[in-house]
C-alpha positions in Angstrom: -110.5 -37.5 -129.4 -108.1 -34.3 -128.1 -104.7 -34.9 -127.2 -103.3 -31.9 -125.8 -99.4 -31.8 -125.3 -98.0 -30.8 -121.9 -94.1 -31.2 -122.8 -92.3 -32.7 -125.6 -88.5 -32.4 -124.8 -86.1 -35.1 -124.7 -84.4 -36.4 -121.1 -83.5 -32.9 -119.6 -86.4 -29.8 -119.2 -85.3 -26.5 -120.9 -85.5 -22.8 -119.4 -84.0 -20.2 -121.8 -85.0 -17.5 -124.3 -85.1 -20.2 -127.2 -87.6 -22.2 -125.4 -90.5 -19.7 -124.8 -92.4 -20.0 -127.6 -92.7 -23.7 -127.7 -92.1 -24.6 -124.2 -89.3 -26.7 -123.0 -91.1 -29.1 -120.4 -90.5 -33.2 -120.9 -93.1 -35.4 -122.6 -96.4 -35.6 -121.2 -99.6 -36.0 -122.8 -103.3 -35.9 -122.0 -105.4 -37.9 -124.2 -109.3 -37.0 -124.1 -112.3 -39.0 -125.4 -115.6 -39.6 -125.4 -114.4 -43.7 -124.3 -112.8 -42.2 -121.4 -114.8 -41.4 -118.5 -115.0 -37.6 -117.3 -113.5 -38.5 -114.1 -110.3 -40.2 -115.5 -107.7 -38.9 -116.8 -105.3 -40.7 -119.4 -101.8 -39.9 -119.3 -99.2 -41.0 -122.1 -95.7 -40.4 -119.4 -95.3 -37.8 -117.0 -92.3 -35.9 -118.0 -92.0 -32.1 -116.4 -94.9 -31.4 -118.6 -97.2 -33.5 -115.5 -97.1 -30.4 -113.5 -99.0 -27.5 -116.3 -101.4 -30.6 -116.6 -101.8 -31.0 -112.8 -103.0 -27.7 -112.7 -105.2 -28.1 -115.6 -106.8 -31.0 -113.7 -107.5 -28.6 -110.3 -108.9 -26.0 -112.6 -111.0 -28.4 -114.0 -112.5 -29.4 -110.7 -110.1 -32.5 -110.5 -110.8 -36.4 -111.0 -111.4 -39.5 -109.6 -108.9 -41.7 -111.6 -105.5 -41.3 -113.3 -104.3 -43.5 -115.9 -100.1 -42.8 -116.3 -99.0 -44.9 -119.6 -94.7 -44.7 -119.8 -93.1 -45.0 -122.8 -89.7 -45.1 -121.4 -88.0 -44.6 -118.2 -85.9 -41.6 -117.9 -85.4 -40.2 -114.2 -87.6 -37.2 -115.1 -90.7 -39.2 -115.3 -90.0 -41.8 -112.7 
């Protein structure tokens, strides 16, 4: 399994100096696994941190299935 961490900021996205090295997206997370097929992605919320993954996706030649898992409810994921 590979979980790979798109955001992991509270309610409200961060852009300054103090985030740059760790990034200052909201939670999002792609979990990868040999149970999951190669044409789904799994997707623990969808925080700011949705739109880096996005991308990854289209780089990646895209997929046939998403799988969006919330957590909670703030307006940044809904």
């Amino acid at each position: 399994m590979k979980v790979k961490l798109y955001g992991t900021r509270g309610s409200v996205p961060v852009a300054n100096s103090k985030s740059v090295q760790f990034g200052g997206n909201t939670t999002c997370v792609r979990v990868m696994s040999d149970c999951i097929p190669e044409s789904m992605a799994l997707i623990i919320d969808a925080g700011t941190g949705f739109v880096p993954l996005s991308n990854d996706i289209l780089q990646e030649g895209g997929i046939e299935e998403t799988l969006i898992l919330f957590t909670h409810y703030h307006h940044d994921h809904t």
